[in-house]
KOLPAKOL-510681 format. One line per 4 residues: number of its first residue (from 1); for each residue x, y, z of C-alpha. Coordinates in pm, 1 decimal. Example, Ala and Ser with C-alpha at 12.3 -4.5 7.8 and 13.67 -1.06 7.14 Angstrom:
// KOLPAKOL-510681
1) 1230.0,-450.0,780.0 | 1367.0,-106.0,714.0
***
This chain:
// KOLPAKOL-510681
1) 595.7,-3100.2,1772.4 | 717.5,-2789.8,1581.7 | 1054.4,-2853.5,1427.9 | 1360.1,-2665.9,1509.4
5) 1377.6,-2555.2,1189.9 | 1020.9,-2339.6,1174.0 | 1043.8,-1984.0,1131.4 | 878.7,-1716.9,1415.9
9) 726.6,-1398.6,1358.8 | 519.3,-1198.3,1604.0 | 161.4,-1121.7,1465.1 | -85.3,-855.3,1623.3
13) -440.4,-994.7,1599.6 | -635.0,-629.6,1609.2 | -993.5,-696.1,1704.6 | -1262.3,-781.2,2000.1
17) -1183.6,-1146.8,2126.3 | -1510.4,-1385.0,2155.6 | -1629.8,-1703.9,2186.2 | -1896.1,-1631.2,1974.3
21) -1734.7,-1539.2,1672.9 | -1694.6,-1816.2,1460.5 | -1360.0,-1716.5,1296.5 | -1217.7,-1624.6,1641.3
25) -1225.7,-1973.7,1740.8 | -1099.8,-2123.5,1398.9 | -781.6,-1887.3,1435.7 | -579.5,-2130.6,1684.1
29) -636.3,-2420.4,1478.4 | -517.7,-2200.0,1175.6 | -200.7,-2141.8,1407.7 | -144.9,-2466.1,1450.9
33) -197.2,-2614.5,1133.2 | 78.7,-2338.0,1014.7 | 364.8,-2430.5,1236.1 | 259.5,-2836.8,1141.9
37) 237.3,-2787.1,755.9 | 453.5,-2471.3,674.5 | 677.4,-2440.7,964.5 | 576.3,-2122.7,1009.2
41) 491.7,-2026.4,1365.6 | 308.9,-1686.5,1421.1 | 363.1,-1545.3,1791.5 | 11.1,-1374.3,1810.5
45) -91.7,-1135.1,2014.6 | -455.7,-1022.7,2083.6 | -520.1,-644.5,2110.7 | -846.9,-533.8,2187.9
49) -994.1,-253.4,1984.2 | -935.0,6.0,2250.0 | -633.0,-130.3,2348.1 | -504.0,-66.0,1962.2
53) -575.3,310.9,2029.4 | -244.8,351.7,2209.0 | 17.2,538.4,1918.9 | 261.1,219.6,1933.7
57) -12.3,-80.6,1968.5 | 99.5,-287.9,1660.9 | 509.1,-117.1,1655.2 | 729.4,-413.0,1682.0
61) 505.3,-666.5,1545.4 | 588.6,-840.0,1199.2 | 234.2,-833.2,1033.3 | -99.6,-665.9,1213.4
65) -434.4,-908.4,1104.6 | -745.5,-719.4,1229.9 | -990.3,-1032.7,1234.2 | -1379.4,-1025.6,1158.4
69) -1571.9,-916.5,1455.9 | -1728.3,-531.5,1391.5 | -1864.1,-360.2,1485.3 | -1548.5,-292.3,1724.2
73) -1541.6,-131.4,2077.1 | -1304.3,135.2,1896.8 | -1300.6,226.0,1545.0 | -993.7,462.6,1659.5
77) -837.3,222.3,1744.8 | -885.6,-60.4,1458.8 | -796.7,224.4,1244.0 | -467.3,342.2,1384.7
81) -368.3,-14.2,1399.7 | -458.0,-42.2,1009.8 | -270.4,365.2,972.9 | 48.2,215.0,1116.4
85) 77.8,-77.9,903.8 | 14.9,79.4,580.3 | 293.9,352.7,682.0 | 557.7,162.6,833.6
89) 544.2,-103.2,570.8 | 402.6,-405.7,783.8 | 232.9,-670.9,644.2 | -80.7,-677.0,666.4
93) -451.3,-897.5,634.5 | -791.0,-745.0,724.4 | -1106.5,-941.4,672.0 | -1463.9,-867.3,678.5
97) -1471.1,-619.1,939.8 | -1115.6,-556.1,828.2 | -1157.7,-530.9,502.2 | -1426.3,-234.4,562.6
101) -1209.2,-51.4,831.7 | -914.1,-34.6,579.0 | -1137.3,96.2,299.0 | -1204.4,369.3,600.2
105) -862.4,417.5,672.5 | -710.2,516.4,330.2 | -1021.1,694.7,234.1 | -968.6,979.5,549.4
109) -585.1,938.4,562.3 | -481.1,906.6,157.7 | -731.6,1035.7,10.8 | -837.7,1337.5,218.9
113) -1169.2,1268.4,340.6 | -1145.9,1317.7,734.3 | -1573.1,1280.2,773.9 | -1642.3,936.5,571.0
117) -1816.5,699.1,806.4 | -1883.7,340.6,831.8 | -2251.4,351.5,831.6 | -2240.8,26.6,1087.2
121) -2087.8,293.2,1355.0 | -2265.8,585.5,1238.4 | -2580.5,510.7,1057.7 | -2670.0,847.8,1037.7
125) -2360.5,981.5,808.1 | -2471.6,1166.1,507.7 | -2153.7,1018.6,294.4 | -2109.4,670.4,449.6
129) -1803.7,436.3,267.9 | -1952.8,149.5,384.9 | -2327.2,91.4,389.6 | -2569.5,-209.8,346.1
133) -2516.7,-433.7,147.1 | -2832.3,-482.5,-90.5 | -2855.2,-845.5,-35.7 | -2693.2,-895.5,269.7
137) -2373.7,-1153.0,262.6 | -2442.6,-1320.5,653.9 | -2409.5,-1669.2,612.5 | -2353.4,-1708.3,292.3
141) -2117.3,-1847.2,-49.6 | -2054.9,-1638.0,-350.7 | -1803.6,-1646.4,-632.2 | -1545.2,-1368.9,-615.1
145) -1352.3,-1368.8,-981.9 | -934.9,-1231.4,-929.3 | -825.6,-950.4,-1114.9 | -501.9,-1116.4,-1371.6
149) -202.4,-967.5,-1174.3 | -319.5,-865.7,-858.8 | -198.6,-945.8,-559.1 | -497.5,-1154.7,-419.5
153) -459.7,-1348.1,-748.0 | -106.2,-1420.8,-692.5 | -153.4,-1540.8,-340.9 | -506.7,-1760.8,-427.5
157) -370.0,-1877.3,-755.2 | -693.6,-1886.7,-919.3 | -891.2,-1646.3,-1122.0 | -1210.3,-1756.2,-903.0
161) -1261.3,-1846.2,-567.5 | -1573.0,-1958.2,-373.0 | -1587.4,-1802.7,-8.6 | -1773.6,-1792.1,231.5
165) -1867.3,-1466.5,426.9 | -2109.8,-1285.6,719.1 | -2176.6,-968.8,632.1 | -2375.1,-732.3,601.5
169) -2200.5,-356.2,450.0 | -1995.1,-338.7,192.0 | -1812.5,-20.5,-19.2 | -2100.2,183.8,-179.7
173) -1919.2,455.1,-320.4 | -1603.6,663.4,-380.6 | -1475.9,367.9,-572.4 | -1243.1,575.1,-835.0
177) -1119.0,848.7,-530.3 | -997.6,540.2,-366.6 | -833.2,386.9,-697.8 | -694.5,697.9,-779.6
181) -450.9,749.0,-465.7 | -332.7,392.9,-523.8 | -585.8,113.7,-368.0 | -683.0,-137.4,-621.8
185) -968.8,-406.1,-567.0 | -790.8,-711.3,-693.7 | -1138.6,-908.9,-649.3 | -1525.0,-900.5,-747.2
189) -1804.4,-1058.8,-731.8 | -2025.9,-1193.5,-1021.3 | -2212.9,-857.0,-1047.6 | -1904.1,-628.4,-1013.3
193) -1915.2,-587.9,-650.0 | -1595.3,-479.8,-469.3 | -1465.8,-801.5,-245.0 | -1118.2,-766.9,-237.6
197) -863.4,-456.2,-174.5 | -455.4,-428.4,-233.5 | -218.8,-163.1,-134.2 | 85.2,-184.7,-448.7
201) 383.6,-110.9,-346.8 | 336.4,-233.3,-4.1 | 542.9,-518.3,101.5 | 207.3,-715.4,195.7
205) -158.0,-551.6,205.9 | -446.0,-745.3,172.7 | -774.5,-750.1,241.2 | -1102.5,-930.4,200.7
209) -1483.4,-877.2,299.2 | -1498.6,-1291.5,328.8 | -1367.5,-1459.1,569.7 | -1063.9,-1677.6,509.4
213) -1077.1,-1828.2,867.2 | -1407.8,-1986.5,770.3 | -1251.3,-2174.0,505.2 | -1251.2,-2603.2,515.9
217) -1250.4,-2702.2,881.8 | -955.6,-2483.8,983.0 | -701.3,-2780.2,932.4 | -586.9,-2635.7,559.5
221) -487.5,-2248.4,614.4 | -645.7,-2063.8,343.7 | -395.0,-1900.1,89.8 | -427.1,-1565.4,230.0
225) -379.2,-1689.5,603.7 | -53.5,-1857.6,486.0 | 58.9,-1545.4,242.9 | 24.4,-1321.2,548.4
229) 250.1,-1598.9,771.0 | 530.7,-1584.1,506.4 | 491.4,-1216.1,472.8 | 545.0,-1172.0,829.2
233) 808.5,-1439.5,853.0 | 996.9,-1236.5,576.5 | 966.8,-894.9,751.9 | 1104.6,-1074.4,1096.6
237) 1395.5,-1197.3,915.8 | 1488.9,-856.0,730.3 | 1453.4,-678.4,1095.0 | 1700.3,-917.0,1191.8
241) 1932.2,-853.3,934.8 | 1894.8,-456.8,952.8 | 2191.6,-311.6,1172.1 | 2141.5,-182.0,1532.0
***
């Protein structure tokens, strides 16, 4: 029973709902586990890719989380979901498929470069973000080592993490345009490999190519899952407190 004391916030969960994805079905037992542990209860909401296409999908909600599960029905969508976040200050988680889509957001919106391409949805770009990995990441563990200061270190409280991911594209280029208008990849991989992504100045903006949901057995909340509950906990309090 959730005490009477546990603080609410309404969460948009931005992606294609499926039995078959493994972190889709590890998400309610991360729910739970939140309001038992933390006493911090997320009202979520599923909105389908296409559904996220409409201009005020994610308005109102106190963090957007699009989940693993590309490639999605609507990268328009995904992406304005991920556009209104980042503007209006919402906090905000993207993993695997989310991690790459908000790479592809900030790259057309911030950084001016309207025809970059996801090479999963368009394999035949000429100047794709996101392309194959070399050694494909599906299944498997790796290392990812914190950058001292960032925000994913902060929340992990580590300077290395073990994770576990399934993937296979990653960011292949246009790694200092992206730096330069403000992004900064808080975590890496062994080899130097881009992992993790952080939006300064942002109340909350993180995301990951692993998947946090696949961490344990989905009774412990991974650090990030939990960050992004008291992020959006915090924003649903200061809406409260802002006058009508």
């Amino acid at each position: 029973m959730t005490s009477s004391t546990a603080q609410i916030a309404k969460v948009a969960l931005v992606g294609d709902r499926s039995p078959n994805v493994v972190s889709h079905t590890r998400i309610p037992l991360l729910l739970d586990a939140l309001a038992e542990r933390d006493r911090l209860v997320l009202d979520t909401y599923w909105i389908p890719s296409e559904d996220a296409e409409a201009p005020d999908a994610v308005r109102g909600f106190d963090a957007v989380w699009v989940v693993p599960g590309s490639p999605y029905r609507s990268e328009a969508g995904v992406l304005a979901a991920i556009r209104t976040a980042r503007e209006d200050g919402v906090p905000f988680l993207g993993t695997c498929g989310g991690f790459q889509h908000a790479l592809l957001e900030f790259a057309r919106n911030v950084c001016g470069l309207p025809d970059i391409a996801h090479a999963e949805n368009d394999p035949d770009a000429p100047d794709p973000l996101l392309a194959l990995l070399a050694c494909s990441l599906e299944g498997h563990e790796d290392t990812v080592l914190l950058a001292p200061g960032s925000l994913a270190h902060t929340v992990i409280g580590a300077e290395r993490t073990v994770e576990r991911y399934s993937c296979r594209y990653g960011l292949a280029r246009h790694f200092d345009t992206l730096t330069a208008h403000g992004l900064r990849f808080g975590g890496h991989d062994t080899e130097g490999q881009v992992r993790m992504a952080e939006l300064p100045g942002h109340p909350f903006f993180l995301a990951s190519l692993f998947q946090p949901e696949l961490s344990g057995d989905g009774s412990r909340p991974h650090p990030m899952v939990r960050a992004l509950a008291r992020a959006a906990v915090e924003h649903a309090a200061r809406t409260e407190r802002q006058p009508v």
